[in-house]
C-alpha positions in Angstrom: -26.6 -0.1 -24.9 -25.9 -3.7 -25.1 -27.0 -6.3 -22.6 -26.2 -9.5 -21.3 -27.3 -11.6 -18.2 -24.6 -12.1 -15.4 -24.4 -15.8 -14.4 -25.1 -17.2 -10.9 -22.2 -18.1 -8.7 -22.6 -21.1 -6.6 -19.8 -23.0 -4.8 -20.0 -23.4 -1.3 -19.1 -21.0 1.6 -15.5 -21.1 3.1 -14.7 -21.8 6.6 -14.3 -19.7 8.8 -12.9 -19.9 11.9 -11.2 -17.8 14.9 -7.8 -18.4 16.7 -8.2 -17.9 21.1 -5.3 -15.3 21.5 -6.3 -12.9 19.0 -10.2 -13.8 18.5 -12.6 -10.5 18.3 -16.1 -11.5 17.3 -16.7 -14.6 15.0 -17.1 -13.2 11.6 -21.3 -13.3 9.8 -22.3 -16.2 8.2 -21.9 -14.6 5.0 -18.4 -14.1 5.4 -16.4 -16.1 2.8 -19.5 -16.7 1.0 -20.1 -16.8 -2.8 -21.6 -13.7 -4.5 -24.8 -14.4 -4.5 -27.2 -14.9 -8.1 -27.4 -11.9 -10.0 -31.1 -9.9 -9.5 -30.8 -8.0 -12.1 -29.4 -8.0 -15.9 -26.7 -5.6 -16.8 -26.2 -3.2 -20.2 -23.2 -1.3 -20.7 -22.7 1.8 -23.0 -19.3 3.6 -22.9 -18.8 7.6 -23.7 -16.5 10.3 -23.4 -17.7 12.4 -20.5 -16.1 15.7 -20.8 -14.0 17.3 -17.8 -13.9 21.2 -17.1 -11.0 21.9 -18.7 -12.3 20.5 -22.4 -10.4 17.2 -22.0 -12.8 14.3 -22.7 -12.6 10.8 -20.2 -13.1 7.2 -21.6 -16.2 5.5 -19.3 -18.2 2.8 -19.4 -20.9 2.6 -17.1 -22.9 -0.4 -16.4 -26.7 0.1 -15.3 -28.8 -2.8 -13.9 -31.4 -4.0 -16.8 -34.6 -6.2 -17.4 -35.2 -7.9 -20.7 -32.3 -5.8 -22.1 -33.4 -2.3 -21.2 -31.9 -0.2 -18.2 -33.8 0.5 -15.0 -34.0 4.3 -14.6 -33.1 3.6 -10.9 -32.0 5.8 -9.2 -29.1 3.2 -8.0 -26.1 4.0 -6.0 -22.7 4.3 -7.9 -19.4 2.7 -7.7 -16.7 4.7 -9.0 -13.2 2.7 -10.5 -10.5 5.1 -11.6 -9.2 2.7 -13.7 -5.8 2.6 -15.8 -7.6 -0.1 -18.5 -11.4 -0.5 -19.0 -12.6 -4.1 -18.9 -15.3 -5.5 -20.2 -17.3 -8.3 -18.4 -15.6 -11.6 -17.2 -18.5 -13.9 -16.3 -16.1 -16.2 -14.2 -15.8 -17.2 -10.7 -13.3 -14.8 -8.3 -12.6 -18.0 -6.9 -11.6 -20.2 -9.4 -7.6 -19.3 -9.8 -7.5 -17.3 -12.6 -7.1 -14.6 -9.2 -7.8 -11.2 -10.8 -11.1 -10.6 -8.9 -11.0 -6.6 -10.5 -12.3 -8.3 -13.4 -15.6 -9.6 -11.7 -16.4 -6.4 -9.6 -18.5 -5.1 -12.8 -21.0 -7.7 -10.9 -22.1 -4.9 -8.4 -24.1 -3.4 -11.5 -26.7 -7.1 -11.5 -27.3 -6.1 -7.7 -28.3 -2.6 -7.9 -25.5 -0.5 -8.5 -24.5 1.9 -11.5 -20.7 0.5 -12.5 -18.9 3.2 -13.6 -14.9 2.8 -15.0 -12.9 5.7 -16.5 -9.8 5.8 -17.8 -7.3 8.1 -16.0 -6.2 11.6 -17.7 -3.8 10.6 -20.0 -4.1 6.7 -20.0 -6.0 4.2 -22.8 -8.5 6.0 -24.7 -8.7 9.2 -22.5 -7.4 12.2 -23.8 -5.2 14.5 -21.9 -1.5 14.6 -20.6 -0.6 12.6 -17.2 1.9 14.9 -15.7 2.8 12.5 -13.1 0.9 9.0 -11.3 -1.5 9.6 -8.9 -0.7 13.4 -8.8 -3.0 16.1 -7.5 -4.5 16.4 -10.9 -5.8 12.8 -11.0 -7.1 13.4 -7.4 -8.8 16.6 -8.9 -10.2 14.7 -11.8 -11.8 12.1 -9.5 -13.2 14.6 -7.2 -15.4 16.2 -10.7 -16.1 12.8 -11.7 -17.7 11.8 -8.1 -19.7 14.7 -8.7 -20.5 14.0 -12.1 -21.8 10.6 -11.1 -24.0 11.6 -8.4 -25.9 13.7 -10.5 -27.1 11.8 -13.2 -30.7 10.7 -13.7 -29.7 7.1 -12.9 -27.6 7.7 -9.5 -29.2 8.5 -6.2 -26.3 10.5 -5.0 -24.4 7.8 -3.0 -21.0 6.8 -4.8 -18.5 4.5 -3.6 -15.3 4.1 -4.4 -13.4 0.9 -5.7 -9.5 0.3 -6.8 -7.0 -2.5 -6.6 -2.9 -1.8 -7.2 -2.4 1.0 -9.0 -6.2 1.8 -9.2 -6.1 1.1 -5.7 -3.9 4.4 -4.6 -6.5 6.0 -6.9 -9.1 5.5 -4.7 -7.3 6.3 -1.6 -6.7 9.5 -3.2 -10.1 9.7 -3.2 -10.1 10.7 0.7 -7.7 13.4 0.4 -10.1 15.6 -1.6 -13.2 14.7 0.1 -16.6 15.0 -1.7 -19.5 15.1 0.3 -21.0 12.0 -2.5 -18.4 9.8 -1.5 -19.5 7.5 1.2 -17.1 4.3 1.2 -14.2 3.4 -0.6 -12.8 -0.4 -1.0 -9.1 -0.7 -1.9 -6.7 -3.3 -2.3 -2.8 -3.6 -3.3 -2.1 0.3 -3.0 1.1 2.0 -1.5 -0.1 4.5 1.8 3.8 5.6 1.4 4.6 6.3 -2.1 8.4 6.0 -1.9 8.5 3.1 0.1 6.2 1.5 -3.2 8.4 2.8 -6.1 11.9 2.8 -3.5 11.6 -0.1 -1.0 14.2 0.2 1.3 16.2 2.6 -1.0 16.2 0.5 -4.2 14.6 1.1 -7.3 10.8 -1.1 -7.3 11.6 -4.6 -8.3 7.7 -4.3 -10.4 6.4 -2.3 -12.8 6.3 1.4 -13.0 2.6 1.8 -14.2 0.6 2.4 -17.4 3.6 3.8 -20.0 2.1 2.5 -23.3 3.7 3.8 -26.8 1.1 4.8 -29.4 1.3 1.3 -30.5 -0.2 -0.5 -27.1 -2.8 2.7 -26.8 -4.0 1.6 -29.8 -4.9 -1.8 -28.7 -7.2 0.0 -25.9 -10.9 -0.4 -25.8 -12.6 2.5 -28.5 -15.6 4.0 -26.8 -19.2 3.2 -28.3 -19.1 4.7 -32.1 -15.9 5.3 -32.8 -15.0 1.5 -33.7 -12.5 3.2 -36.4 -10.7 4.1 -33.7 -10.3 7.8 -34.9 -10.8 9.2 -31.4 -8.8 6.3 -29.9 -5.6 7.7 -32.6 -6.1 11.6 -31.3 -5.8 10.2 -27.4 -3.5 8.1 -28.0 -1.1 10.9 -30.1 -2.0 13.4 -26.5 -0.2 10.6 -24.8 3.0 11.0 -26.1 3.1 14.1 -23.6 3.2 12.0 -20.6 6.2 11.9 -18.3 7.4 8.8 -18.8 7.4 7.1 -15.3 10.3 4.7 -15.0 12.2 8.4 -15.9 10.2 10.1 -13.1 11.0 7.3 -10.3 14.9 6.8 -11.0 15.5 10.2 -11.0 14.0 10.5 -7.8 16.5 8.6 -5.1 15.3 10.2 -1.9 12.3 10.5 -0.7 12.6 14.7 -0.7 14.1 15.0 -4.6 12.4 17.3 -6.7 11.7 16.1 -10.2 12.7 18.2 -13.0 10.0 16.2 -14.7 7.1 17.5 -12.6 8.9 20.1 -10.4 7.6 19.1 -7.6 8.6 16.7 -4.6 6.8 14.1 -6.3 6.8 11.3 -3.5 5.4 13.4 -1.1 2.1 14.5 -3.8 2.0 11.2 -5.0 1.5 9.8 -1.1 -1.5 9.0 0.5 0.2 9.4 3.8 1.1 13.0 2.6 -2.3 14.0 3.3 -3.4 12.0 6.5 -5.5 14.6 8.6 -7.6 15.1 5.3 -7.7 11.2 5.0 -9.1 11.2 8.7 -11.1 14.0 8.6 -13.6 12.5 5.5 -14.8 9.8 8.4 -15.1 8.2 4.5 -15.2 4.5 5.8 -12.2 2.7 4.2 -12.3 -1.5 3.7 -8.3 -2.4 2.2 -7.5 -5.6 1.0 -3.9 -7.3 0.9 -2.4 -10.4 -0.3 0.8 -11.9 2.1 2.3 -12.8 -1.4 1.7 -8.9 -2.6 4.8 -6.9 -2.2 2.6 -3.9 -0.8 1.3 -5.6 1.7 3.1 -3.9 4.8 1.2 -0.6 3.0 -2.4 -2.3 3.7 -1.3 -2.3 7.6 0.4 1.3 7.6 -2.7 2.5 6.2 -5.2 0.8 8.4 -2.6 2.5 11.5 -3.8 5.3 10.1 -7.5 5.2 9.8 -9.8 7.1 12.5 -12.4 6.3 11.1 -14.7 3.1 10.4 -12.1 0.3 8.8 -11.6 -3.3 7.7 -8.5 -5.1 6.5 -8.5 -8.5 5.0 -5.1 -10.1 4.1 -5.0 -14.2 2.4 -2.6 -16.4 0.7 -2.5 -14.7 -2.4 -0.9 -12.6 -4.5 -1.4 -8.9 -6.1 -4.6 -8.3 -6.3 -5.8 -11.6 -6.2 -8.2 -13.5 -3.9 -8.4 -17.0 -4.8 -10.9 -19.1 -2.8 -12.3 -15.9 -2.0 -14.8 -13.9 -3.4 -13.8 -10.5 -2.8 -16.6 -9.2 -4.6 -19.0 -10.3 -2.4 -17.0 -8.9 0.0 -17.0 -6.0 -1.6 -21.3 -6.4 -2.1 -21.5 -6.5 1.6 -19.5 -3.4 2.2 -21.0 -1.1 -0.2 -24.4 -2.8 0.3 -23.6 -1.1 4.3 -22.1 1.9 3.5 -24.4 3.0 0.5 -28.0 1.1 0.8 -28.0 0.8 4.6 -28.3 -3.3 5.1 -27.8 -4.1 8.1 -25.8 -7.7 6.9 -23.4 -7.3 9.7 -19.9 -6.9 8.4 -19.3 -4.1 10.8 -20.2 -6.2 13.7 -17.2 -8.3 12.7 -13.5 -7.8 13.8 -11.5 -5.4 12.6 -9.2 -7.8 10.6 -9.6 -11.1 9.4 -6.3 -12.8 7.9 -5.0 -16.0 7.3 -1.9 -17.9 9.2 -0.2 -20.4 6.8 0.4 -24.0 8.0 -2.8 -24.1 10.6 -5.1 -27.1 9.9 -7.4 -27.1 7.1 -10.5 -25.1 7.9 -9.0 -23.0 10.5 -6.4 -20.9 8.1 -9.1 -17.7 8.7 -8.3 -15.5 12.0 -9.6 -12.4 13.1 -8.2 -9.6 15.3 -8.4 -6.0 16.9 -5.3 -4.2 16.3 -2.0 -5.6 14.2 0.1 -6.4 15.8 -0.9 -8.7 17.7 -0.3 -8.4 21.4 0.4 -11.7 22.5 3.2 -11.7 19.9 6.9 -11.8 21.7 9.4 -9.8 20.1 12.7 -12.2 20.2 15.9 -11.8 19.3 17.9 -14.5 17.5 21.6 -13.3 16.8 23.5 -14.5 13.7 26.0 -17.1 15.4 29.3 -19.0 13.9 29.7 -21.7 11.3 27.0 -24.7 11.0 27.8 -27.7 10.0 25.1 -28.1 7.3 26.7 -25.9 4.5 30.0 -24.4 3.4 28.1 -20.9 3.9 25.8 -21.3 6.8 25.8 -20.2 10.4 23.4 -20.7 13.5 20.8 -18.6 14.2 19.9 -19.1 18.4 19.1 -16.9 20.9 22.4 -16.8 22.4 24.2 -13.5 22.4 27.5 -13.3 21.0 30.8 -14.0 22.7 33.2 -10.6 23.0 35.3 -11.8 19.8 32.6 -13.9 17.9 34.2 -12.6 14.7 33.2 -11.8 11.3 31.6 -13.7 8.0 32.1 -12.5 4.9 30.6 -13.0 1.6 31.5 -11.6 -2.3 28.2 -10.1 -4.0 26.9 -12.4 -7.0 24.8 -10.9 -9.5 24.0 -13.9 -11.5 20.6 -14.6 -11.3 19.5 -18.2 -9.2 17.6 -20.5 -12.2 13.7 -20.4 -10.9 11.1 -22.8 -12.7 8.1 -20.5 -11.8 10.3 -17.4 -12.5 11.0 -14.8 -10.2 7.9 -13.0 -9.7 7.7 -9.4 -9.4 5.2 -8.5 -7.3 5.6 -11.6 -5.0 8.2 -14.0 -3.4 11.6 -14.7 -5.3 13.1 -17.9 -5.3 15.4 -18.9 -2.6 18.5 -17.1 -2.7 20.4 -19.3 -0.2 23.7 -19.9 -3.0 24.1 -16.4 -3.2 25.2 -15.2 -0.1 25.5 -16.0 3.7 22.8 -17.7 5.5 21.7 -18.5 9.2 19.9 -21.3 10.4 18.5 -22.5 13.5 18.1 -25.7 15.3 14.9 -27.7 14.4 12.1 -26.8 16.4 10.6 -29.0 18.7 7.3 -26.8 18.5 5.2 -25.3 16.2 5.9 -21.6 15.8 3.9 -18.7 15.2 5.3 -16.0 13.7 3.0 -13.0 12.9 3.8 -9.3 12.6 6.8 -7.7 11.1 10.2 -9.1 11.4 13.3 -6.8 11.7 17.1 -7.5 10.9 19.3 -5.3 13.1 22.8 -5.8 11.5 26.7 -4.7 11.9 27.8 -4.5 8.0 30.8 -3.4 6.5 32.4 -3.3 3.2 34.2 -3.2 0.2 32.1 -0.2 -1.6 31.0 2.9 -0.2 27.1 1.4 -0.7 24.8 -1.0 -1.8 22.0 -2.6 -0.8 21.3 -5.6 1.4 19.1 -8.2 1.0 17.1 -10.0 3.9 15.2 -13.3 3.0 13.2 -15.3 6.1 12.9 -18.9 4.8 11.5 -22.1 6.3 13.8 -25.1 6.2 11.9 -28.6 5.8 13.4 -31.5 7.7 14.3 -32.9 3.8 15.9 -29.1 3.0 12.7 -27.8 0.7 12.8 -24.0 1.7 10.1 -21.7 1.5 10.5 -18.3 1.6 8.2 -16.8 4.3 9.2 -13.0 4.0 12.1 -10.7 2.6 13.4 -6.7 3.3 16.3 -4.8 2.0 18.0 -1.6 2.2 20.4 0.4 0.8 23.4 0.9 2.8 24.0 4.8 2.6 20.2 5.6 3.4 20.2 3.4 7.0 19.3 7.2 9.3 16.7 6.3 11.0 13.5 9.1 11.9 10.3 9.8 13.3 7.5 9.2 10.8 4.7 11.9 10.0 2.4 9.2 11.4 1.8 6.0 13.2 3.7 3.4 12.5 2.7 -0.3 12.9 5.1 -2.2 16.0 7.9 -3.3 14.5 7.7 -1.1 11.0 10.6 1.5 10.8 11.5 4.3 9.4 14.6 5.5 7.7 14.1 8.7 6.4 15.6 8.3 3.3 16.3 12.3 2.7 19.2 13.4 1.0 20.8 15.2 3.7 20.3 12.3 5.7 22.3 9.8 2.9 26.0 8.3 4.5 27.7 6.7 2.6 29.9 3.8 4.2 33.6 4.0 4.6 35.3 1.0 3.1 36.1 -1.5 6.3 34.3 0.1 8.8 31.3 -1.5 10.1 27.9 0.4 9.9 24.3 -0.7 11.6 21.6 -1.4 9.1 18.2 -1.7 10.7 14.8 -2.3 8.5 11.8 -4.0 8.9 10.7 -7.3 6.9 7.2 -7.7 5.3 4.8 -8.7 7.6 3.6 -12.4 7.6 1.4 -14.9 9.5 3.3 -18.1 9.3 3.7 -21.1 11.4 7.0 -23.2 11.3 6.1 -26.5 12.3 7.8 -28.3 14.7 10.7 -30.3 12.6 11.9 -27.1 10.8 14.0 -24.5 11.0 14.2 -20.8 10.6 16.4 -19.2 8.2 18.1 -15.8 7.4 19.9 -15.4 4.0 21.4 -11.9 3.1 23.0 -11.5 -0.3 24.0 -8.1 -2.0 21.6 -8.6 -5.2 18.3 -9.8 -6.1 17.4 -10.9 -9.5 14.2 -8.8 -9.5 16.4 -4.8 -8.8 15.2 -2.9 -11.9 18.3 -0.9 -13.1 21.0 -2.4 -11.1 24.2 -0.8 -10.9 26.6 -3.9 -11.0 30.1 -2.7 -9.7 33.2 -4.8 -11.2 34.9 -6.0 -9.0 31.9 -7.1 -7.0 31.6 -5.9 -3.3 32.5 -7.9 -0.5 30.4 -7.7 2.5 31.5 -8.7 6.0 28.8 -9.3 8.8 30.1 -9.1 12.0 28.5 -11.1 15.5 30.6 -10.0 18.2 28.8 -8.5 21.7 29.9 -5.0 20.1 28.4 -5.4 16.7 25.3 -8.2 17.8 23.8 -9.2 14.4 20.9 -10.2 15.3 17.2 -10.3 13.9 13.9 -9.6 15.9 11.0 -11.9 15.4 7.2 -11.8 16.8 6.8 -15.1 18.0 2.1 -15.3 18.9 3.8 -19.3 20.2 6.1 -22.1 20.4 9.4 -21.7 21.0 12.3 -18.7 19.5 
């Protein structure tokens, strides 16, 4: 084993503070603290450890140490079923560089065994991935768990850790329960598979997980003695079995196809939600964190919905699976150091959810709450209204209602993408989109307005195509025209049928059923009602600015478009038979 000494962390706590309408408890005093100085060294030795069907899993495992040598414990684990083995990042979570994964190996210098393997098929484990986050990989997990809680260095208590793609892992975790697991923390995952690969009918604007050729296996991390990477070579050439995923997800349109890859409904065994009574029934505490710049963060809130038993959400300013200003690994510390040692450090005497609103004063941007959403919030409805005077292609927003024969607004889909400095991210906000379609603005506010929970655009469409998807962005408009995009939603016009969900479903979140019995398309000219929900956000306009809707018919992050020549035309219609309108929880100020 090799060893190294993890470094101290010390910048100074956050602050913390609580908002009067949705205040629980104020949170410990170690919330939003630093993690603390390491008590132990760390040494690291990777292996293969060998699963029951002969296919051998790429680990390394990370033992607390003194003066080099490993403490034969026992220690409680902490189980990452990773997609990419890391090795140790002595930096701060908090410093920017965001990807706070890469410092949660610092459990291991305060008395946990680290363990990471490498999926079934993935890096430098062997075997064949059939599918992403099928019942194999749950299977696999379930024998490693056990594995882990019998060695000579674990005291039986594992906990389980993942973050985006890693973070579905261990959520899968639950649906297998294993009577070792005792707490899982998990960040940036998808509760409802489709709705992660599929948002609102169209094909995930992100990535479509670990698919690397031989070439990129190669570049993987070799176990301890095999630094000729002979092993890495036979893994890697086992690879080139794997269903290719972008393949798997595009040939799956509805939410009930059956993939010729895997021959199997593949949302519904890829879906945590699939298998909520066995989720419940674990009582396996759950802690999820989100990011209101992640594009799964509506997931984080679906899930906690779902939870029966002990669980914590945390949602910030950042993006996936980031935490800057934050160290969620000493988050993560206090939970496991709960759930698996017993401390009584008083995390679960704290609210539910802690979450920051954009734009309050400085030191107040943390909250805390009970239930999302949040009851005081007002569910208004501002209808899409006639011509402004601000822009050839803009329109009031105002809570008006529409007169009988308020008429139509039409606008020609562009699928040139909008020039963005920072480039249009995919896993967080686009740039603004306001040249490319139709937008709807409202008077400046005379007072500040809260807007938390999930906004939802209730619209009379019609148009030139038999289908295509729509696209809702929610921007703040600055008093010198700077916009900022605050949410977005879509959805594809065919798949607007509406249903009951197998579960419980945050206020405000829909559900269109997205089957393929249930698919209409549109008739050319006749107006259809599209209703979806928007990502949920925390977000104060301040008093000065306005609201804004923009729709537009493309989005420069739609992984394989289908462009049609000529380009649709879509009409929006506003009259008191077709009221356009969208549905915003306003916590205070004015609609």
């Amino acid at each position: 084993m090799k060893g190294f000494r993890i470094a101290a962390l010390g910048l100074a706590a956050m602050c913390v503070a609580g908002t009067a309408a949705a205040a629980d408890r104020a949170p410990s005093k170690d919330f939003g603290k630093p993690l603390p100085a390491a008590r132990n060294e760390v040494v690291m030795s990777s292996i293969y450890i060998p699963m029951p069907d002969g296919t051998r899993m790429a680990a390394d495992i990370y033992v607390p140490a003194k003066n080099g040598v490993a403490l034969p414990g026992p220690f409680p684990v902490i189980y990452h079923a990773t997609a990419s083995r890391r090795r140790f990042a002595d930096t701060d979570d908090r410093s920017g560089t965001g990807k706070f994964s890469l410092q949660m190996i610092n459990l291991a210098s305060h008395g946990y065994v680290y363990m990471q393997v490498e999926r079934r098929g993935i890096a430098a484990s062997f075997g064949v991935r059939r599918g992403y986050h099928d019942r194999k990989e749950a299977g696999d997990s379930q024998y490693l768990i056990d594995w882990a809680s019998r060695q000579s260095w674990s005291n039986g208590k594992v906990g389980g850790y993942g973050c985006s793609n890693t973070g579905d892992a261990a959520m899968h975790f639950l649906t297998l329960p294993n009577p070792a697991l005792k707490a899982v923390f998990a960040g940036c995952f998808n509760w409802d598979k489709y709705s992660g690969g599929y948002r609102g009918g169209v094909l995930a604007n992100w990535g479509t997980g670990p698919q690397g050729s031989f070439e990129q296996d190669m570049q993987s991390t070799p176990v301890d003695g095999d630094a000729d990477k002979v092993l890495l070579a036979q893994a890697a050439r086992e690879h080139e079995g794997n269903t290719k995923l972008l393949d798997l997800w595009s040939g799956m349109p509805y939410r009930d196809s059956i993939s010729p890859l895997t021959r199997s409904a593949f949302w519904e065994e890829g879906s945590i939600g699939t298998y909520v009574d066995r989720v419940r029934a674990s009582k396996i505490p759950v802690y999820v964190q989100g990011g209101w710049n992640d594009d799964f963060r509506g997931q984080g809130f679906l899930a906690l919905e779902n939870l029966s038993q002990p669980a914590k959400l945390i949602v910030g300013p950042w993006g996936h699976c980031e935490s800057e200003g934050f160290s969620m690994t000493a988050e993560a510390l206090r939970w496991f150091d709960y759930w698996l040692k017993g401390e009584r450090n008083g995390i679960m005497d704290e609210p539910r959810i802690h979450y920051t609103t954009a734009n309050t004063s400085k030191g107040h941007e943390w909250r805390t709450a009970r239930q999302w959403p949040l009851r005081p919030a007002t569910r208004t409805r501002v209808y899409l209204g006639a011509p402004s005077k601000l822009a050839p292609n803009d329109h009031v927003l105002a809570t008006a209602a529409p007169a009988a024969k308020a008429g139509a607004v039409s606008f020609k889909v562009d699928y040139e993408p909008v020039p963005c400095p920072q480039g249009n991210r995919v896993l967080g906000p686009t740039c603004p989109q306001d040249s490319k379609g139709l937008t709807f603005t409202s008077p400046a506010l005379k007072l500040d307005t809260e807007v938390t929970g999930f906004p939802v655009a209730d619209l009379w469409v019609s148009s030139t195509a038999t289908d295509g998807p729509l696209f809702a962005y929610l921007e703040d408009i600055a008093p010198d025209g700077k916009i900022t995009m605050v949410s977005e939603g879509r959805l594809k016009a065919s798949l607007r049928t509406l249903g009951k969900a197998p579960y419980k479903l945050p206020e405000g979140m829909l559900w269109p059923t997205f089957l393929e019995a249930d698919a209409r398309p549109m008739t050319p000219g006749v107006p259809v009602r599209l209703q979806f929900d928007l990502m949920p956000v925390s977000y104060i306009f301040k008093a000065g600015h306005s609201y804004r809707l923009t729709l537009t018919g493309a989005d420069p992050r739609e992984k394989l478009r289908k462009e049609l020549d000529p380009a649709p035309v879509w009409t929006i219609h506003r009259d008191a038979r077709h009221p356009s309108h969208l549905i915003l929880p306003i916590v205070k100020g004015q609609p």
